[in-house]
Residue frames as qw, qx, qy, qz and C-alpha x, y, z in Angstrom:
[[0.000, 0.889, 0.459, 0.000, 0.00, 0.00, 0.00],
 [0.337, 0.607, -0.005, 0.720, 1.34, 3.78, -0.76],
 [0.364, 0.126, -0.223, 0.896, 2.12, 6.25, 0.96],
 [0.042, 0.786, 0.614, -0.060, -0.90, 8.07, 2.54],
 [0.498, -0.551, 0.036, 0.669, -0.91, 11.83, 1.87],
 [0.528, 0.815, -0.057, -0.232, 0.07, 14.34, -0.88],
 [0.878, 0.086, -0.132, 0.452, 3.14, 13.04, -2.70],
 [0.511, -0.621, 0.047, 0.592, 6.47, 14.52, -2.07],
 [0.437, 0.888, -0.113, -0.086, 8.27, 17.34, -4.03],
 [0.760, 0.366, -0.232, 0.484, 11.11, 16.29, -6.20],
 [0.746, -0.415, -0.135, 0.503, 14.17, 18.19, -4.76],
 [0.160, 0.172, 0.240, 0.942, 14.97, 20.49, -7.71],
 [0.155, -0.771, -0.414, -0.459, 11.27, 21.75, -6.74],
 [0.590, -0.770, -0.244, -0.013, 12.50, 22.56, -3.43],
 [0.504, -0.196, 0.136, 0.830, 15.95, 24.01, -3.92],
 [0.008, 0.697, 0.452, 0.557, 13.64, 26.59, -6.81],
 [0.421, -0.725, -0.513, -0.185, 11.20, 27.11, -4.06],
 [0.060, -0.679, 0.351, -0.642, 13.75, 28.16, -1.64],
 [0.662, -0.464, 0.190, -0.557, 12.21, 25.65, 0.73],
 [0.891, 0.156, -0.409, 0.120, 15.10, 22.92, 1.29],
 [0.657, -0.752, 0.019, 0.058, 16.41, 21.81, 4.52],
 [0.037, -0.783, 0.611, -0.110, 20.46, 21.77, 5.73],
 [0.623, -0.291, 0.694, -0.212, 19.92, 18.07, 6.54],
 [0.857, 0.430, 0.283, -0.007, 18.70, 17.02, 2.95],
 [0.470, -0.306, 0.485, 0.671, 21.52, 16.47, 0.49],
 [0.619, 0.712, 0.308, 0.123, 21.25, 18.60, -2.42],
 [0.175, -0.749, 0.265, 0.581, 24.07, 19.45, -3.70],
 [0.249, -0.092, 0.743, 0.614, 24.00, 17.48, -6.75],
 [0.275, 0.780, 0.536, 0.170, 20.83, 19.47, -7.52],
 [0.094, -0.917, 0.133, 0.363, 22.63, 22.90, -7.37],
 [0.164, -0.312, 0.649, 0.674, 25.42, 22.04, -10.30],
 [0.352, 0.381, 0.836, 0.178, 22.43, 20.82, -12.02],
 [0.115, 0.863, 0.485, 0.086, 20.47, 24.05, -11.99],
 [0.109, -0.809, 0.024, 0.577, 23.06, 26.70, -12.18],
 [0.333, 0.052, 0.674, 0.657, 23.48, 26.16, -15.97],
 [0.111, -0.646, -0.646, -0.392, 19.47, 26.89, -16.57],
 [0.345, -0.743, -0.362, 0.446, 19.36, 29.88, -13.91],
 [0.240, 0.595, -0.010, 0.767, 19.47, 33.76, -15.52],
 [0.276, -0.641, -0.356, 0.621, 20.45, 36.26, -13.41],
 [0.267, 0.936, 0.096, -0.208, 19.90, 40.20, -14.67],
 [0.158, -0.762, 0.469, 0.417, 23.56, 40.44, -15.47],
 [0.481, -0.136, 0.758, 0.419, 24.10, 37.34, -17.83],
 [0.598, 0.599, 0.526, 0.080, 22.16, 39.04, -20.43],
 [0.276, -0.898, 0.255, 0.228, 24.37, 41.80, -20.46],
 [0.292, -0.568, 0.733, 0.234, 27.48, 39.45, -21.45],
 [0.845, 0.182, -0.015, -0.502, 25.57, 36.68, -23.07],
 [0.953, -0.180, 0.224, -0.094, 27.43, 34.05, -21.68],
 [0.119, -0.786, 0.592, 0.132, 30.82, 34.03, -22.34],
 [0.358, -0.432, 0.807, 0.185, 31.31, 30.49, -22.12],
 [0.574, 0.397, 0.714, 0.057, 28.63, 29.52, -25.24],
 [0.151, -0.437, 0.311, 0.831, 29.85, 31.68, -28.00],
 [0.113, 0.135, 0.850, 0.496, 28.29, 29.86, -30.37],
 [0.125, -0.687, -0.709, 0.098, 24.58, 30.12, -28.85],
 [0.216, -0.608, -0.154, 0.748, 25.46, 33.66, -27.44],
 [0.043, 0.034, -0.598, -0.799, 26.14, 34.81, -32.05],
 [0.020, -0.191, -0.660, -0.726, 23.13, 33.47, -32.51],
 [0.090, -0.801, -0.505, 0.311, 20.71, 35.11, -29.99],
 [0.113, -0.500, 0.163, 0.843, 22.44, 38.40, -30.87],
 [0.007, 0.072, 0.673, 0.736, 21.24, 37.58, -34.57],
 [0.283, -0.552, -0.671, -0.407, 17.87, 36.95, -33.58],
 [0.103, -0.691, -0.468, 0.542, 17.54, 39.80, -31.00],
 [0.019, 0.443, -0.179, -0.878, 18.81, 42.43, -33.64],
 [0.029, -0.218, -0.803, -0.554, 16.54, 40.52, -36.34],
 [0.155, -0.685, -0.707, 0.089, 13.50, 40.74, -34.02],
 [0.207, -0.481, -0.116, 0.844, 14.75, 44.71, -33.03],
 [0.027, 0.057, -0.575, -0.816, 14.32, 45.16, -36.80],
 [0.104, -0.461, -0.862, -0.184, 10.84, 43.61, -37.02],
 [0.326, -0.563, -0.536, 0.539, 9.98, 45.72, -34.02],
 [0.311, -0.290, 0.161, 0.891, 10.90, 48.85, -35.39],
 [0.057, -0.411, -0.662, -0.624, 8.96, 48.06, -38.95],
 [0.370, -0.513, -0.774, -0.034, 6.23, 48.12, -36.31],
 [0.006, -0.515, 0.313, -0.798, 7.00, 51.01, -34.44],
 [0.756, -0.545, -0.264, -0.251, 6.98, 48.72, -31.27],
 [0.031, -0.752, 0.488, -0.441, 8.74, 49.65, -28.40],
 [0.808, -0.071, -0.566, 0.148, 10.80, 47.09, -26.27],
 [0.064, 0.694, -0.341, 0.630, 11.84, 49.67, -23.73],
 [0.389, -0.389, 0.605, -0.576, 12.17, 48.16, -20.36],
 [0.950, 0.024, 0.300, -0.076, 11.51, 44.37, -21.27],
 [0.227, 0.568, -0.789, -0.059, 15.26, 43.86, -22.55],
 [0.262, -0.331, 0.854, -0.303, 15.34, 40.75, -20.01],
 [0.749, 0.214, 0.572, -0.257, 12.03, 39.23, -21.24],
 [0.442, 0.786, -0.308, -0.304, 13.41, 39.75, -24.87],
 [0.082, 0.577, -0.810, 0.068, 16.77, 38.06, -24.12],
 [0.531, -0.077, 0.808, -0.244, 14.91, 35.24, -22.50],
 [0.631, 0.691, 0.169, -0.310, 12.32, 35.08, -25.72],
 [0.687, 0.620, -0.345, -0.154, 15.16, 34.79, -28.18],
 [0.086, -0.509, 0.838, -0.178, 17.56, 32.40, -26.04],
 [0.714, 0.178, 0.654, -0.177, 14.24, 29.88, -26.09],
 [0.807, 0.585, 0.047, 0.061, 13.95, 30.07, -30.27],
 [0.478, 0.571, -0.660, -0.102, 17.48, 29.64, -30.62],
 [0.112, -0.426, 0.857, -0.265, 17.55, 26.75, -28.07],
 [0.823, 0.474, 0.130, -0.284, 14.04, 25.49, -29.88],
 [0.510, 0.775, -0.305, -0.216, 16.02, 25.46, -32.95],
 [0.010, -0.466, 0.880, -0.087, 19.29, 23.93, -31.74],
 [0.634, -0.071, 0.631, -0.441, 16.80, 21.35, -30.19],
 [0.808, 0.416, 0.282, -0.307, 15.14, 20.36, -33.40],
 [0.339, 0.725, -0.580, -0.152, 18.17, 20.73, -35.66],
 [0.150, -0.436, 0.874, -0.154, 20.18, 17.95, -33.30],
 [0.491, -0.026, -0.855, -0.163, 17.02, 15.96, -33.25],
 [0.210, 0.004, -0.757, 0.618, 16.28, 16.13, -29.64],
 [0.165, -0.584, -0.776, -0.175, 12.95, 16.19, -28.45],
 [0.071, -0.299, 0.111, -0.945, 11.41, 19.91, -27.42],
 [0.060, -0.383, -0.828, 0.406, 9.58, 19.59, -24.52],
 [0.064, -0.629, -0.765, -0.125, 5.99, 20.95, -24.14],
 [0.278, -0.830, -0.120, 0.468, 6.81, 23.51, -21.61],
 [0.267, -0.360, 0.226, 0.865, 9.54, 25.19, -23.69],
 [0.105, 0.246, 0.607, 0.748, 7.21, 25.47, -26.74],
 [0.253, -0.804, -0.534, -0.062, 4.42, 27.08, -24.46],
 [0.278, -0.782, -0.205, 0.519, 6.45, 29.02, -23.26],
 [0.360, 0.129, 0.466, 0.798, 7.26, 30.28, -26.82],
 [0.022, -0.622, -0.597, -0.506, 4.10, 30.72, -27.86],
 [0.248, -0.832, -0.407, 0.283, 3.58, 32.91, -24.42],
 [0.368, -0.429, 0.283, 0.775, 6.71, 35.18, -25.42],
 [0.037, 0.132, 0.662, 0.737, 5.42, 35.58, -29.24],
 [0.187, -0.587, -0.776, 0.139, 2.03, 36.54, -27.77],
 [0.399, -0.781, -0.209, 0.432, 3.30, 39.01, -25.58],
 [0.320, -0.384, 0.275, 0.821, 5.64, 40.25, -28.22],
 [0.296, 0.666, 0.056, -0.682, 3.07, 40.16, -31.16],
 [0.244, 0.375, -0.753, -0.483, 4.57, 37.95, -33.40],
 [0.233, 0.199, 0.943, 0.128, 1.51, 35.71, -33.78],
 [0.022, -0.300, -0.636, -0.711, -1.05, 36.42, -36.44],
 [0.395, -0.732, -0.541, -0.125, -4.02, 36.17, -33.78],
 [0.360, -0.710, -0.386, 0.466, -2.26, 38.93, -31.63],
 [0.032, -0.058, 0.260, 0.963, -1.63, 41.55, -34.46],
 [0.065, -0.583, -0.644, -0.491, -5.42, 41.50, -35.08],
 [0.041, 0.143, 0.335, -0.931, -7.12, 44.60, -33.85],
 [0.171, 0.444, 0.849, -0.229, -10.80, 44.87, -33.41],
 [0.017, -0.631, -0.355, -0.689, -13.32, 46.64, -35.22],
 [0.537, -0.357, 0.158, -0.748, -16.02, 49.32, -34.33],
 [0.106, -0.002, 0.863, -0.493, -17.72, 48.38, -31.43],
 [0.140, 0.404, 0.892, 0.145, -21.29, 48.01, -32.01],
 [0.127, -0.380, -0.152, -0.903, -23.55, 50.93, -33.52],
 [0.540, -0.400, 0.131, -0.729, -25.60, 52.12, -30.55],
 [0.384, -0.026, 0.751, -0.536, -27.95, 50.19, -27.97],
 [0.235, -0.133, -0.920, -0.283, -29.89, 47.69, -29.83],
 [0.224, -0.567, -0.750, 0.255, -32.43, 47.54, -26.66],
 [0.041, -0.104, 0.028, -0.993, -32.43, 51.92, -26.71],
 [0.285, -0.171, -0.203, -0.921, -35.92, 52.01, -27.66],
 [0.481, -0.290, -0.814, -0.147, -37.62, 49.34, -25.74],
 [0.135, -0.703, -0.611, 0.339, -40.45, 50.67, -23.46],
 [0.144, 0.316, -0.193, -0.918, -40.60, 53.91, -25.54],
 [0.631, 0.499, 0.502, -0.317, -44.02, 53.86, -27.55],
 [0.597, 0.179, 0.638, 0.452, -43.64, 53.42, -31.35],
 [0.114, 0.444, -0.233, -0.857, -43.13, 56.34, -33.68],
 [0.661, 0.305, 0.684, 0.053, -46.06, 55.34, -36.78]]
């Protein structure tokens, strides 16, 4: 018979969380997660030690800058969600190139970034007029003959 209870949280959820103890061993979940961890500064440098990866965000941040521009759409103060937003589609990309399966999450969280930036068809639409007048206006008013 199981456990009674809610299950437990992995470990990497609880290093994240903040909410791991001094008694539990995780240290071999900290080398794990300090590859996949941005801080504010490492967009700034873009990673020294991936040159490769580092060329081609730069290509596709100044490609997307350009887009932006066409658009006269300002990125002012969302640098950081940018950087993050082209470091997933080049690490999409790399993904699919190699073969390697793209998880679910990273392609949701595309589509949230391309949303948020506009670059999907269904968020460049703008709405018509709103509806001419009050349909109901005249109801309980007597009838004009």
């Amino acid at each position: 018979m199981a456990k009674r209870g809610p299950k437990t949280k992995p470990s990497k959820l609880k290093v994240v969380g903040g909410t791991e103890r001094k008694d539990r061993e995780t240290s071999h979940v900290y080398g794990e997660l300090q590859g996949e961890i941005l801080l504010p500064d490492d967009y700034a440098d873009l990673k020294d030690e991936k040159p490769r990866l580092a060329k081609k965000v730069l290509r596709t941040w100044n490609r997307k800058l350009e887009i932006y521009a066409q658009r006269s759409q300002s990125v002012v103060g969302f640098e950081g969600v940018l950087y993050q937003y082209c470091l997933l589609e080049v690490s999409i990309n790399e993904m699919y190139n190699m073969g390697a399966p793209v998880s679910t999450a990273m392609v949701s969280q595309y589509r949230v970034y391309a949303t948020e930036f506009y670059d999907t068809p269904a968020s460049q639409v703008i709405s018509g007029p709103g509806p001419k007048g009050n349909p109901f206006a005249n109801n309980g008013k007597p009838r004009k003959a």
